[in-house]
C-alpha positions in Angstrom: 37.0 -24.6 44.8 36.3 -27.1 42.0 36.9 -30.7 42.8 37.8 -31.1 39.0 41.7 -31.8 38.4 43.1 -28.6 36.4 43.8 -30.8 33.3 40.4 -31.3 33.3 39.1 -27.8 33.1 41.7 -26.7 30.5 39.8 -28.8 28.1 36.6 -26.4 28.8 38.4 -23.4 26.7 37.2 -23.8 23.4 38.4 -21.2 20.7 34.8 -21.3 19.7 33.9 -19.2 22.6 35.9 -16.2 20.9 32.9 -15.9 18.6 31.0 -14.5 21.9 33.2 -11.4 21.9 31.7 -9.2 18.9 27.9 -9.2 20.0 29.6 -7.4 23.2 32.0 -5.4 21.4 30.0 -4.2 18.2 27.0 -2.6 20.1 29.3 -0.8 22.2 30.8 0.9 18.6 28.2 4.5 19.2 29.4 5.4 15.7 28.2 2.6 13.2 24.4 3.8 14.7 24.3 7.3 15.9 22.2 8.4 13.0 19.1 8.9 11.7 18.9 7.8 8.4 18.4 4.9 6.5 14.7 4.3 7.8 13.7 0.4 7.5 9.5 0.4 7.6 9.9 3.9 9.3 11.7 3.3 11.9 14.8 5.4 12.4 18.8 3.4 11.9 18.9 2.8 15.7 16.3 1.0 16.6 16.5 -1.4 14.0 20.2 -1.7 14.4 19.5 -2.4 18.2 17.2 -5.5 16.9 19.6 -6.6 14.6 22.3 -7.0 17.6 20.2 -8.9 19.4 20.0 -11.1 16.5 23.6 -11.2 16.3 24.1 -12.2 19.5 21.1 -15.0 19.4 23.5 -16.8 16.3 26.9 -15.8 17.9 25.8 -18.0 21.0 24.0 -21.0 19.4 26.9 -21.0 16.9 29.2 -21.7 20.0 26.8 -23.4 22.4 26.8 -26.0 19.1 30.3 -26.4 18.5 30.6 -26.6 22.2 28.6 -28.6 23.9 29.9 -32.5 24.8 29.0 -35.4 22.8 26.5 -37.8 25.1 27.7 -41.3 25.8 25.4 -43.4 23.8 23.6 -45.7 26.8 
């Protein structure tokens, strides 16, 4: 158990962290890349669609690690 009083920890939810929902969700969706065609550079929709998740997630969680992280107290 957490030694931290549960007023404490409520302050922790951050509707920010709702942004980390589609990079699960989306890649999940078999329908916006089962297909073939278009080809970036030659390769075929899924691959680069698979790439361009991860780069969805990469933003998705700095976006929300930003807008979430505590302020330091200046020393």
């Amino acid at each position: 158990m957490s030694d931290t009083p549960p007023e404490e920890r409520a302050g922790d939810r951050s509707p920010w962290n709702w942004l980390l929902i589609p990079p699960i969700v989306i890649p999940l969706l078999t329908f916006l890349f089962n297909f073939d065609e278009p080809r970036l550079l030659g390769f075929p929709a899924f691959y680069w669609l698979q790439l361009a998740f991860i780069v969805l997630g990469v933003i998705c969680t700095s976006v929300v690690y930003q807008m979430t992280k505590r302020k330091r107290s200046a020393e």
